[in-house]
VEXDREN-2710 file (C-alpha; in Angstrom, 1 decimal):
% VEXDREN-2710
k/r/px/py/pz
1/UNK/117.6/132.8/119.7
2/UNK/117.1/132.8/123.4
3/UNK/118.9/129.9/125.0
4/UNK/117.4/127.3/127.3
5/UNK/120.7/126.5/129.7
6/UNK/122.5/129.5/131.3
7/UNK/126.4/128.8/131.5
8/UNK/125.6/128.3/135.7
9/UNK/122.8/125.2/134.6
10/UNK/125.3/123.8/131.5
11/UNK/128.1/123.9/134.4
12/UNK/125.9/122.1/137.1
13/UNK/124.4/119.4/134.5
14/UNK/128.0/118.3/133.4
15/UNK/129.5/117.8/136.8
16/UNK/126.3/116.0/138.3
17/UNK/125.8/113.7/135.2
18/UNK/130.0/112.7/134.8
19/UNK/130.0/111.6/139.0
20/UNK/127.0/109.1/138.1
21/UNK/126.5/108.9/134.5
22/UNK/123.5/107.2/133.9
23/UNK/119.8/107.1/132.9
24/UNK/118.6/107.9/136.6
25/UNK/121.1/111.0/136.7
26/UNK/119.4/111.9/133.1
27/UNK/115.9/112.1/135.0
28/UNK/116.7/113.5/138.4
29/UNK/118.5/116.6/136.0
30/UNK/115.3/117.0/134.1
31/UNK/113.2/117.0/136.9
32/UNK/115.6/119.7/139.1
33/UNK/116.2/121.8/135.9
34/UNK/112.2/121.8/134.7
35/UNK/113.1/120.6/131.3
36/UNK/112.4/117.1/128.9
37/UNK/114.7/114.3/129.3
38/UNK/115.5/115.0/125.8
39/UNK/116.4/118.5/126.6
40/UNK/118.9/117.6/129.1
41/UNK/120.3/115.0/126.7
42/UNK/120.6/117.3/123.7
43/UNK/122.4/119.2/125.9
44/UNK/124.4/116.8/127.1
45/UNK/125.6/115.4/123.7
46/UNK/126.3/118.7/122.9
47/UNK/128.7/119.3/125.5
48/UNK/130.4/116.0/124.7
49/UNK/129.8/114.5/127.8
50/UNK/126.0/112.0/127.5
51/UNK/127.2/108.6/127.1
52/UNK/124.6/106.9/125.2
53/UNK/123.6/103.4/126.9
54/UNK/124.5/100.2/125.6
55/UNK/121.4/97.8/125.0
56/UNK/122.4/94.4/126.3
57/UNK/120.2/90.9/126.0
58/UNK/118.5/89.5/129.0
59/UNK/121.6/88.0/129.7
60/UNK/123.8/91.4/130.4
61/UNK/125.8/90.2/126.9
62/UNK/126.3/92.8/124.2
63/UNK/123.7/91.5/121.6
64/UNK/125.0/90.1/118.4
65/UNK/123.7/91.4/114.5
66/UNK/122.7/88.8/112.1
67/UNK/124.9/90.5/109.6
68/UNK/128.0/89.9/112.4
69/UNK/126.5/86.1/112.4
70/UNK/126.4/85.6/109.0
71/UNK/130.3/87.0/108.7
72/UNK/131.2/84.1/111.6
73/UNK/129.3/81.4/109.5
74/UNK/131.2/82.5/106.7
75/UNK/134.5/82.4/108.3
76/UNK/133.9/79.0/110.2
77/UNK/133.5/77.6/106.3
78/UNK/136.1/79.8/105.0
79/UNK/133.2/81.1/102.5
80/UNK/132.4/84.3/101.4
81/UNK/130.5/86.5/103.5
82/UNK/129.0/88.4/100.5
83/UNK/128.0/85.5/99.4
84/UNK/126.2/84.8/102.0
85/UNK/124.7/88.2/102.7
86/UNK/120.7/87.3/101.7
87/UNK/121.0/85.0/105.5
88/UNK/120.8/88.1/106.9
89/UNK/116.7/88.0/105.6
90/UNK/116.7/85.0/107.6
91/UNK/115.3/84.8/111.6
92/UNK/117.6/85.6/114.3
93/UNK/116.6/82.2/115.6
94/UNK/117.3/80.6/112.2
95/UNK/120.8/81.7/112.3
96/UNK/121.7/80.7/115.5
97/UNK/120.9/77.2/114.4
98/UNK/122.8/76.9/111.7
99/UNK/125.7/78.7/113.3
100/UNK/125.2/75.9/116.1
101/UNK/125.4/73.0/113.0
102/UNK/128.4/74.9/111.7
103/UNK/130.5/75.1/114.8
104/UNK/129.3/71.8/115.6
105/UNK/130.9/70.0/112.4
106/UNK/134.1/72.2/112.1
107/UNK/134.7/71.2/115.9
108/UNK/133.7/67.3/114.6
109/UNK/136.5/67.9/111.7
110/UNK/139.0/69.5/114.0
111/UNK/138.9/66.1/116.6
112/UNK/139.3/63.5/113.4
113/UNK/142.7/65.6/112.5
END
């Protein structure tokens, strides 16, 4: 099997990519080297080094799972999660709603005490 990175090119892509480890670095390493992004990737991974991006919303914030929303619901009314696991079928939109009702009357009960 004939191997695509000679231990001079593996040596090179590591030390480039760790000073500036992004996307950008990932392209500009392709296009030197000749190769796919995915190439330079697989190769990366493989040497332990790619750092996979983290998606973020529009709003830079780490994006919360409507599994992870159904869990808070479920600990705000000190329910069940399982329980409630069929919200998860339910809109993203849907649940943020009713997580906005919840926090809204467990904040209401937490004044009148």
């Amino acid at each position: 099997m004939a191997k695509n990175y000679t231990e001079k090119e593996t040596q090179h892509m590591v030390e480039v990519y760790e000073d500036n480890p992004n996307r950008d670095t990932v392209d500009a390493l392709a296009k030197e080297m000749g190769k796919t992004v995915k190439s330079v990737i697989g190769k990366l991974s493989r040497e332990k080094v790619y750092q996979k991006a983290e998606y973020t919303t529009k709003r830079g914030e780490k994006p919360t799972t409507k599994l992870e929303m159904v869990g808070e619901i479920a600990e705000m009314l000190k329910g069940d999660a399982e329980r409630l696991e069929t919200l998860v079928k339910s809109s993203k939109q849907e649940l943020t709603y009713l997580k906005v009702l919840v926090e809204d009357i467990v904040w209401e009960n937490s004044l009148e005490k």
